[in-house]
C-alpha positions as CSV (number, residue, x, y, z in Angstrom):
1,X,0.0,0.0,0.0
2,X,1.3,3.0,-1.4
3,X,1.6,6.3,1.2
4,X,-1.6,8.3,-0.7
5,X,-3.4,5.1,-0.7
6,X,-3.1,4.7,3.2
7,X,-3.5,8.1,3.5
8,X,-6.8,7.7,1.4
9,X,-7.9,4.6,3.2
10,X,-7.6,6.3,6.8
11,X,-10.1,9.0,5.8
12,X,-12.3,6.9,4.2
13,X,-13.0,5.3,7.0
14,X,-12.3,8.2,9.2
15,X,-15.3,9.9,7.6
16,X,-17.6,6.7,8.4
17,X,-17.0,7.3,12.7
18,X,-19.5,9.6,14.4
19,X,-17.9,12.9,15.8
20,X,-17.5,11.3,19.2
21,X,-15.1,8.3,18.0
22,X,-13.4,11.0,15.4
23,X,-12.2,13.0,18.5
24,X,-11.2,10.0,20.3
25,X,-9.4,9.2,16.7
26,X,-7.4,13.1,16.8
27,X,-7.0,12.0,20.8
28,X,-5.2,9.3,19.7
29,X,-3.0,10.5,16.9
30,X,-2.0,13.5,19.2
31,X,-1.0,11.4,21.8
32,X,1.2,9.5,19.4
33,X,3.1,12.3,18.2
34,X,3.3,13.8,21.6
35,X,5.4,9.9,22.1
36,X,7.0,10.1,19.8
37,X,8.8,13.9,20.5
38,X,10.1,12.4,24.3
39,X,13.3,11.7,25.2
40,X,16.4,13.2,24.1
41,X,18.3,12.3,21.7
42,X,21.3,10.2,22.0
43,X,24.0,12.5,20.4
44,X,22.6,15.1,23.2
45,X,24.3,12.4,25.5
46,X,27.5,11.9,24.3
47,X,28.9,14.2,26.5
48,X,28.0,11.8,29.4
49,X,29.9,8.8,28.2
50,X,33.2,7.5,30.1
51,X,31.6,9.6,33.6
52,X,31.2,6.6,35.5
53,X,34.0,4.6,36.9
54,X,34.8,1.1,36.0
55,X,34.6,0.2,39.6
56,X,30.9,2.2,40.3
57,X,29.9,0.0,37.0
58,X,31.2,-3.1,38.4
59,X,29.3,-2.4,41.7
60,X,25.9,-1.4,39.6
61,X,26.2,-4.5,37.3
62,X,26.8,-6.8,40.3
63,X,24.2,-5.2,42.2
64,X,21.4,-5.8,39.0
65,X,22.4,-9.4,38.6
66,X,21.5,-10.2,42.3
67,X,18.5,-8.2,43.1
68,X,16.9,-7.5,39.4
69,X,17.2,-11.2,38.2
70,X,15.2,-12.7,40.4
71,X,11.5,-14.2,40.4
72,X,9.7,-14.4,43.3
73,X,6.4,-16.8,42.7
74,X,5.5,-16.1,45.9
75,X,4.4,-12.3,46.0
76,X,2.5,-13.4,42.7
């Protein structure tokens, strides 16, 4: 499906909702793009790269392996 043609398709059946579920559709798409615009990006961060020491890494990986890799069954 071509770009126009999808584009064509989505208000073909964009004109077949009521108003009520066309709002929620222009809810929707707005909430998309405002997704889509968090975060920053990761060239912004480069600047960070090589600020924590090998041994604070060592400590956080260590740390993650014993109390993030576990399953508890019980609290389920």
């Amino acid at each position: 499906m071509t770009e126009n043609t999808l584009k064509l398709e989505i208000l073909k059946q964009l004109e077949k909702l009521n108003e009520d579920e066309q709002r929620r559709v222009l809810q929707l798409i707005q909430s998309m793009q405002e997704r889509s615009k968090r975060g920053t990006p990761g060239k912004d961060l480069l600047s960070f790269a090589g600020l924590i020491s090998e041994s604070d890494l060592s400590e956080m990986e260590q740390s993650i392996e014993q109390d993030c890799e576990k399953v508890n069954t019980d609290k389920w």
